[in-house]
C-alpha positions as CSV (number, residue, x, y, z in Angstrom):
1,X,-2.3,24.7,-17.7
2,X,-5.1,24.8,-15.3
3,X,-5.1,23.2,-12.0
4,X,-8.4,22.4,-10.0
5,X,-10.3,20.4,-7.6
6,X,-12.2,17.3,-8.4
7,X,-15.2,17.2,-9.8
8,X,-17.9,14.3,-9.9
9,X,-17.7,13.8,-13.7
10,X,-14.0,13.3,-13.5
11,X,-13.5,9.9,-13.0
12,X,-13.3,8.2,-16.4
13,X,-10.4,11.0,-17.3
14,X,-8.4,9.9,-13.7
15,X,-9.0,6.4,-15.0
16,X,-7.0,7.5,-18.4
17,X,-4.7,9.0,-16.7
18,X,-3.9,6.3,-14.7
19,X,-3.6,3.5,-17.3
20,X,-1.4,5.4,-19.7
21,X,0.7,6.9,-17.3
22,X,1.3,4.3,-14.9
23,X,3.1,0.6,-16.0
24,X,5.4,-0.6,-13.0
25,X,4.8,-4.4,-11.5
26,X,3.0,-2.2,-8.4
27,X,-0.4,-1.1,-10.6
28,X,-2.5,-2.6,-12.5
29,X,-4.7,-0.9,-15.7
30,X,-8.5,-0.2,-14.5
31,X,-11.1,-1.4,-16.3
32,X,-13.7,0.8,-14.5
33,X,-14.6,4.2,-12.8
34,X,-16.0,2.3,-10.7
35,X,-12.2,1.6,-9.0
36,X,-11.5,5.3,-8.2
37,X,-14.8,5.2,-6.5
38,X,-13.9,2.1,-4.3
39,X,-10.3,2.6,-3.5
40,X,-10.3,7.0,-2.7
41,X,-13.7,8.6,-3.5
42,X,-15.3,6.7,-1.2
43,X,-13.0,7.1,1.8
44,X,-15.4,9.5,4.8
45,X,-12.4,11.8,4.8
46,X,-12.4,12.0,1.2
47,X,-11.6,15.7,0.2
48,X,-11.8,17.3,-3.6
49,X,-9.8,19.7,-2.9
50,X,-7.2,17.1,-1.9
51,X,-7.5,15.6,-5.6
52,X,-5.8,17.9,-8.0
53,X,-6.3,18.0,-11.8
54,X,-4.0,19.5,-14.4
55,X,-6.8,20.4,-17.3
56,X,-5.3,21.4,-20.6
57,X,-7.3,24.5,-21.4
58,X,-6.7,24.1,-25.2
59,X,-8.4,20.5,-25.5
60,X,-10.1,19.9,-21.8
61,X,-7.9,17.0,-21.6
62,X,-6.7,16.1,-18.2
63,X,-3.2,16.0,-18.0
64,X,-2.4,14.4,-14.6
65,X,-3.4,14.7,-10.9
66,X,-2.2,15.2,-7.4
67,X,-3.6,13.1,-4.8
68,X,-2.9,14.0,-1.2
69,X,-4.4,13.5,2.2
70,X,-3.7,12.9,5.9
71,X,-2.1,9.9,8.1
72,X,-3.9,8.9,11.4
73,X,-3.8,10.1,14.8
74,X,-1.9,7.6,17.3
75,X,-5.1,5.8,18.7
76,X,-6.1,5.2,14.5
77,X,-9.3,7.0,15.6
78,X,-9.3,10.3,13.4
79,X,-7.5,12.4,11.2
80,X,-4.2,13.7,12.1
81,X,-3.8,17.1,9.8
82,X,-0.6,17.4,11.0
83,X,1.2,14.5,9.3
84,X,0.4,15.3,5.6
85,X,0.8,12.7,2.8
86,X,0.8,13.0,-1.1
87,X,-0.1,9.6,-2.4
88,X,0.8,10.4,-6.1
89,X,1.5,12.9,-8.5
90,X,0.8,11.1,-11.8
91,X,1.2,12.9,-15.4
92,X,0.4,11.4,-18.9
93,X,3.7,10.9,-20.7
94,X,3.0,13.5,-24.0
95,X,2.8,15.9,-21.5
96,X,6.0,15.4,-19.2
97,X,8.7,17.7,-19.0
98,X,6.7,21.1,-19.3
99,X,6.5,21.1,-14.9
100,X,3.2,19.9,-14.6
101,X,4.3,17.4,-12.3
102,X,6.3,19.6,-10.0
103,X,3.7,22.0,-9.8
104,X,1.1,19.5,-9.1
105,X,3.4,18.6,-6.0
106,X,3.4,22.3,-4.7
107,X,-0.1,22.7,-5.2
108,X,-1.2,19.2,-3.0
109,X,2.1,21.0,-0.1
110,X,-0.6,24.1,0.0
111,X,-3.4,21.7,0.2
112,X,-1.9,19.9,3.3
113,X,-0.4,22.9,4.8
114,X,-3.3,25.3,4.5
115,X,-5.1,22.4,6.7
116,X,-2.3,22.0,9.5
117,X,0.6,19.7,8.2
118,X,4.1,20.4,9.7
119,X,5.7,17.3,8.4
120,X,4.6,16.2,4.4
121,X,5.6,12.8,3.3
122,X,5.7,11.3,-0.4
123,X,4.5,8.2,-0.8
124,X,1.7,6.3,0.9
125,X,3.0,3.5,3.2
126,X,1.2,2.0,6.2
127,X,0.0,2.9,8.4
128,X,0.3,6.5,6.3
129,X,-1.6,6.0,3.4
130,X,-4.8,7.5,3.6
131,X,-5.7,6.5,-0.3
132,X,-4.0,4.4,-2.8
133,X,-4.5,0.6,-1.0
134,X,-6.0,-1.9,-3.5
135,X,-4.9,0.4,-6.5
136,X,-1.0,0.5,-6.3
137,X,1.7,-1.6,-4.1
138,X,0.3,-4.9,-4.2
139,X,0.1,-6.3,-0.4
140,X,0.0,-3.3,1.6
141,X,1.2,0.4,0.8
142,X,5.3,0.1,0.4
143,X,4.9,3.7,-0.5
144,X,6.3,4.5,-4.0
145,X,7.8,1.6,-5.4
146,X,12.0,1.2,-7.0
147,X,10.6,-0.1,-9.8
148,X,8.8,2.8,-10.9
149,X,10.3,4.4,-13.7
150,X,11.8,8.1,-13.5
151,X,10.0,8.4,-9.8
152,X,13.2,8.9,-7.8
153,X,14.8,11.2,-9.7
154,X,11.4,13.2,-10.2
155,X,11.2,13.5,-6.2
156,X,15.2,14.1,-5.9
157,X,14.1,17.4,-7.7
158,X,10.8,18.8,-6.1
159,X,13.3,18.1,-2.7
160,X,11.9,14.9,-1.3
161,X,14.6,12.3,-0.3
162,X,14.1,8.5,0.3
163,X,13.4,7.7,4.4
164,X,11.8,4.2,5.6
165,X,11.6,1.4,3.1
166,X,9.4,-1.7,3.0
167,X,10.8,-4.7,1.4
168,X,8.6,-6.4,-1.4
169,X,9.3,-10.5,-1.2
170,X,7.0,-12.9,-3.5
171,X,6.5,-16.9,-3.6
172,X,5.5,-18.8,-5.9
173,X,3.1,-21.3,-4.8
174,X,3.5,-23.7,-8.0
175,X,5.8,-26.0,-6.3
176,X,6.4,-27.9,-2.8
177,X,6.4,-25.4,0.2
178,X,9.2,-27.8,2.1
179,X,10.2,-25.9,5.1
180,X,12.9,-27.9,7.4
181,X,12.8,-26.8,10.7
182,X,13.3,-28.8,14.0
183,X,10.9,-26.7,16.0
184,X,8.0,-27.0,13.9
185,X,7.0,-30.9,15.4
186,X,6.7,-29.1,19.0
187,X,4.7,-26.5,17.6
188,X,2.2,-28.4,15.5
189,X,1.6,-30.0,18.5
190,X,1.2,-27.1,20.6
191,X,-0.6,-25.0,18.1
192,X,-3.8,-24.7,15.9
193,X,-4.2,-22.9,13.1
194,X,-7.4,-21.6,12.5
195,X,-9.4,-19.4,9.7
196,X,-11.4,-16.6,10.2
197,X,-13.2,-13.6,8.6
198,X,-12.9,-10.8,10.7
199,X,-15.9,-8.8,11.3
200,X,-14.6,-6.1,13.0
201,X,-11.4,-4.0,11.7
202,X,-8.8,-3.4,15.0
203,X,-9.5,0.8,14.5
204,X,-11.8,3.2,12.8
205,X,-8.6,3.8,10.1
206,X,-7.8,0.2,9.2
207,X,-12.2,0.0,8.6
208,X,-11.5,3.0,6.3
209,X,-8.7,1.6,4.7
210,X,-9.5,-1.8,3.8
211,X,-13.0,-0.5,2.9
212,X,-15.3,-3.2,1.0
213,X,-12.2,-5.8,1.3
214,X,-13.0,-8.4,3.2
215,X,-9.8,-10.5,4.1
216,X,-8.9,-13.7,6.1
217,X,-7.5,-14.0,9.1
218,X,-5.2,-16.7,10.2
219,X,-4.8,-17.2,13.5
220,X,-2.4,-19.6,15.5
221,X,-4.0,-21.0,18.5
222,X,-2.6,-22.6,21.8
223,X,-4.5,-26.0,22.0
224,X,-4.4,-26.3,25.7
225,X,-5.4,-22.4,26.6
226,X,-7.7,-21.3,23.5
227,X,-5.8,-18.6,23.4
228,X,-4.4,-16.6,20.5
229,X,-0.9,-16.8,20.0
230,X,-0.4,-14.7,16.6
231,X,-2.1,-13.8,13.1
232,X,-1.6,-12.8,9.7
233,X,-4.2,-11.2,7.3
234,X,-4.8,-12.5,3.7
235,X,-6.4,-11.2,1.2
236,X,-6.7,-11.9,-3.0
237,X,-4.6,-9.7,-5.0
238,X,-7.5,-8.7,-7.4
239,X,-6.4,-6.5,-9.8
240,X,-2.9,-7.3,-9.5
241,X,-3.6,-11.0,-10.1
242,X,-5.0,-10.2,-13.8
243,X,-1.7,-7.6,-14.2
244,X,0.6,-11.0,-13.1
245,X,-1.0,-13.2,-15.3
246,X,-1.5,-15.4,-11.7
247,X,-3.9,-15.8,-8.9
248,X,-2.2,-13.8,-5.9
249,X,-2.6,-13.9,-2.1
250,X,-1.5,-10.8,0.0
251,X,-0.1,-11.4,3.6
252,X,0.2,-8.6,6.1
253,X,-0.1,-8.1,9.7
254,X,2.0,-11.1,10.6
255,X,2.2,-10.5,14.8
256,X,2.9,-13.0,17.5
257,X,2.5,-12.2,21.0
258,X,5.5,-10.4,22.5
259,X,6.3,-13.0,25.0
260,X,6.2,-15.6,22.5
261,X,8.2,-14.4,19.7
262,X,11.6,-16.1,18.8
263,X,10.3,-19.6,19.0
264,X,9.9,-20.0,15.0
265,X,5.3,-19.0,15.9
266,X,5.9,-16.3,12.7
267,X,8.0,-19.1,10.5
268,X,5.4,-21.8,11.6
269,X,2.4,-19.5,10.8
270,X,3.5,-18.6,7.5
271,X,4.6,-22.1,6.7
272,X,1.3,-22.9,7.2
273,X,-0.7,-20.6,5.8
274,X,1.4,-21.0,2.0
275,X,0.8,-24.6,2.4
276,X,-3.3,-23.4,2.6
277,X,-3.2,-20.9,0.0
278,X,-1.6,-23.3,-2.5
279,X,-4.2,-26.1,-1.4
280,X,-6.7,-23.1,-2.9
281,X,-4.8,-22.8,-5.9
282,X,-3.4,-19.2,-5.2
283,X,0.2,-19.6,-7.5
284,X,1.8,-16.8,-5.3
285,X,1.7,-14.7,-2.0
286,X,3.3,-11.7,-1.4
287,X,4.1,-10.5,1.8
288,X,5.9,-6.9,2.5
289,X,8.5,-6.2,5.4
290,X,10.3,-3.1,6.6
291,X,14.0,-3.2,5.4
292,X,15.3,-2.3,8.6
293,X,13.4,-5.5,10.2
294,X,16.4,-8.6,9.9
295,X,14.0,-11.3,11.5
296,X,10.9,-10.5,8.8
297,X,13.6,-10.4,6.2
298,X,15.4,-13.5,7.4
299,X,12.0,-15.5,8.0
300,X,10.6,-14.6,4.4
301,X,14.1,-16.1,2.9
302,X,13.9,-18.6,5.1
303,X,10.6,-20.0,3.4
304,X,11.4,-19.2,0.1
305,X,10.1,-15.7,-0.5
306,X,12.4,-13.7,-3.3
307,X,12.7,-10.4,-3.2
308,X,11.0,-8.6,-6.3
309,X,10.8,-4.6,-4.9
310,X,11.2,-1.8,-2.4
311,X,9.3,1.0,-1.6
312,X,10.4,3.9,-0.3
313,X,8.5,6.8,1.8
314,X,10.2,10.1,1.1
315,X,10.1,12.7,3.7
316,X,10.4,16.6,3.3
317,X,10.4,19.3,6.1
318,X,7.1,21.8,5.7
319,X,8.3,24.5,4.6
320,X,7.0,28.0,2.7
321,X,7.6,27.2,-0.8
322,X,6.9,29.5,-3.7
323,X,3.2,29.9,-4.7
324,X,1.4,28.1,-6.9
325,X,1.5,29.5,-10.5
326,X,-1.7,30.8,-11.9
């Protein structure tokens, strides 16, 4: 097999690879090259030599890739080399089982340690996920999802082991959004809420990240004051709505002030917001949640959010591993 770096005709073959390899609930099939370009090619940190190919040498058929790249620095203003991530290692089925796959994952641990990574994680999840948004997750970057088939016991063996987990919870949107709650008449009288398009992202990474998107943000607004109280981000589910068969809304950044929080603001928000996304005939939202976060787990149950997935960021030590085979 031959392994190299990406080259500019490549991205009909990544598209091939993608669609027949790939067929979880957290990916969608792409319909153009035009996708890879959006979503990773035309990130300005974008490196080819942090897109690996496995090339058959008999037929020139690309067998599966590698796709690995950096996590942000603390103030979300640059590239931190030191916290290396591989976003996927994907591998057409016919040619599984022959250790393309796990030598595709030494080969991106080079990559990111040749450049300065002392910690590689497996599995793009926020605010780690340099590539992959918009293509694979659904709301935001869980990192690599349970439902994917074969992906746990792949990692168990190239020594990656499961660490933080984000919780996947969808409502449907096709029936009354009836939310009982005794606090809510105070805060409706309190509060606003109001819609917005952002026009400027919060850091240089979330502007590289969300790319071309343009979401919505919701704000809730103290009527006497003018002053922000809390928000959440929406944006429409795209690809993943045609994969669903549904018009879907993702929900992330839900935050309310520190001072203000545990007075039902996040339950109240949300309320409100399904209520507006069903008035715009969205038929479900999705919203992800770290596992180890009770009140964003009990809120989302509280409104009627099921969960559907969990994705899992798997951590490994840097370490010398064996080169790369020729």
């Amino acid at each position: 097999m031959l392994y190299r770096p990406f080259r500019n005709d490549d991205p009909p073959a990544l598209v091939e690879v993608w669609n027949e390899a790939l067929s979880g609930r957290g990916s969608y099939p792409l319909r153009l090259a035009g996708l890879i370009d959006r979503w990773i090619l035309s990130k300005p940190y974008f490196d080819r030599n942090g897109l690996i190919l496995a090339v058959d040498p008999d037929t020139k058929k690309v067998a599966g890739f590698a796709l690995a790249g950096f996590g942000p620095n603390e103030e979300r203003t640059a590239l931190d080399p030191t916290g290396g991530v591989i976003c996927c290692v994907i591998v057409r089925p016919e040619y599984r089982k022959r250790g393309i796959g796990r030598e595709l994952v030494k080969r991106a641990e080079v990559y990111l340690r040749e450049r300065g990574s002392e910690v590689i994680v497996f599995g793009a999840q926020r605010p780690f996920n340099p590539f992959l948004f918009g293509l694979y997750g659904g709301a935001n970057s869980p990192g690599i999802l349970e439902s994917e088939p074969d992906a746990d016991a792949f990692l168990n063996k190239v020594g990656y082991e499961k660490g933080e987990a984000h919780v996947t919870f969808q409502r449907r949107l096709d029936t009354p959004i009836h939310v009982a709650d005794a606090r809510f008449a105070g805060l409706r009288r309190r509060y606003d809420i109001q819609l917005i398009r952002p026009t400027v992202s919060s850091s240089w990474w979330e502007e590289c990240i969300w790319g071309t998107l343009e979401p919505t943000e919701f704000r809730i607004v103290d009527k006497m004051t003018g002053q922000p109280a809390g928000r959440a981000v929406h944006w429409d589910l795209e690809g993943f709505s045609w994969k669903w068969n549904m018009p879907s809304a993702g929900l992330f950044d839900v935050e309310i002030r520190a001072h203000l929080r545990k007075q039902g603001l996040a339950k109240f928000l949300l309320a409100s917001i399904l209520k507006l996304l069903q008035d715009q005939f969205f038929a479900m939202a999705e919203l992800q949640v770290w596992a180890d976060d009770p009140a964003g787990v009990g809120i989302c149950k509280s409104l009627g959010f099921e969960q559907v997935d969990t994705g899992y960021r798997y951590r490994a030590i840097a370490e010398p591993s064996d080169p790369p085979a020729s």
